[in-house]
C-alpha angles and dihedrals in degrees: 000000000000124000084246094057102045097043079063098045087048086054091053092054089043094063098038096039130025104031116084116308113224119273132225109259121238119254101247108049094108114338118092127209107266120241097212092071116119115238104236081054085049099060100045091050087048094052084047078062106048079050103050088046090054085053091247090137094160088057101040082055084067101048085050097050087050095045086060096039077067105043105016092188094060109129098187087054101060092036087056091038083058094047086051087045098055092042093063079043093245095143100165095063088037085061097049088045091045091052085055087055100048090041094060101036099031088173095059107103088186099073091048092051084057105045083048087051088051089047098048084056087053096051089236091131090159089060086037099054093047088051088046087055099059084047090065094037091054104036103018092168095066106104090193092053093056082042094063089039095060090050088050090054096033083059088051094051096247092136098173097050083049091057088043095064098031092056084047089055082063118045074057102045100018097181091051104131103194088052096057088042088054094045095053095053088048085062103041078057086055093049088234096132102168089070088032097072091034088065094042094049089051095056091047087053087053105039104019090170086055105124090194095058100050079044094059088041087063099061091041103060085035084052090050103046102253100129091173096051091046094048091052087051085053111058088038083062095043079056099048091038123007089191095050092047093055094045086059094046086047090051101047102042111162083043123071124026122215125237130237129227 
């Protein structure tokens, strides 16, 4: 393999693998409790909740299971049974409790967030980017949902879709620093490096502590030819995180040499 052709493939499994992964949503970001609940289904998924909040998953797990014994069509039930459920990293069971959800309240964008978070745990991108899409359909104003869709399509080698989300994030969300790490890395994909150090600049600007980005920086000046730029990223990273910096001299070799005391 050329030093071309790594430094890209680095870049690939930059953006799948080592920026932030995407995060469960929390429960009342648009979907309201719903009135026509009976009240003996309504205790036992308030005291899910106590308990969820008290981080007893196992037995919140319970109280919502209970809850929908109860009343089987409770959309909120099975939403907040999936969020248990991934919390006690049982995605299999969060999916199919997320699917419930999403079957009986189609419009909540929520739940699709959610099933596309349990799927990205489970490596299934394909599922999750087309969760993450009803997600934007359904909630485009969301910068974080065209976050995670753009990581979703970045993993399944769709780079400009990647650098189409990301860019909406955003326009949305214009200080989030993830998204302009993962956008520069989209470009830097699409051999487009101009932009490419714009949007990793940015996020260093940002977050000048983020490890990642420096990380990403990295690859980007090494990709570029600049041996002196990408040194000097180097040895900030080694700084911010020792382990990281030595995964990334492992990876390029041969790329940037480390310096010696």
């Amino acid at each position: 393999m050329t030093v071309k052709s790594s430094l890209k493939a680095f870049c690939l499994i930059l953006l799948c693998l080592w920026m932030a992964l995407p995060a469960l949503a929390q429960q009342d970001r648009y979907e309201q409790q719903d009135e026509s609940v009976s009240p003996e289904a309504r205790i036992r998924f308030d005291k899910g909740e106590r308990l969820a909040k008290e981080e007893r998953f196992e037995e919140a797990v319970a109280a919502y299971r209970e809850a929908l014994r109860l009343m089987p069509d409770y959309a909120q039930a099975h939403h907040q049974l999936g969020l248990a459920y991934a919390r006690l990293n049982r995605y299999p069971e969060a999916v199919k409790a997320f699917q419930d959800a999403a079957r009986l309240q189609p419009q909540g964008g929520l739940v699709y967030e959610n099933l596309g978070v349990a799927y990205v745990k489970m490596g299934r991108w394909g599922e999750a980017r087309e969760a993450f899409q009803q997600a934007v359909r359904l909630h485009p104003d969301n910068a974080e949902v065209h976050y995670n869709l753009g990581l979703a399509s970045g993993r399944l080698g769709r780079d400009q879709e990647a650098r189409s989300q990301f860019a909406e994030a955003l326009r949305l969300q214009p200080n989030m620093a993830k998204a302009h790490v993962n956008l520069g890395l989209a470009y830097l994909n699409l051999g487009v490096l101009d932009k490419a150090e714009k949007s990793l600049l940015a996020a260093v600007r940002l977050e000048p502590q983020d490890a990642q980005a420096r990380y990403a920086l990295c690859v980007y000046y090494a990709k570029k030819g600049d041996a002196q730029a990408a040194a000097r990223e180097f040895e900030t990273l080694k700084k911010l995180d020792p382990n990281l910096a030595q995964k990334l001299s492992q990876l390029m070799r041969p790329g940037v040499p480390e310096r010696k005391p």
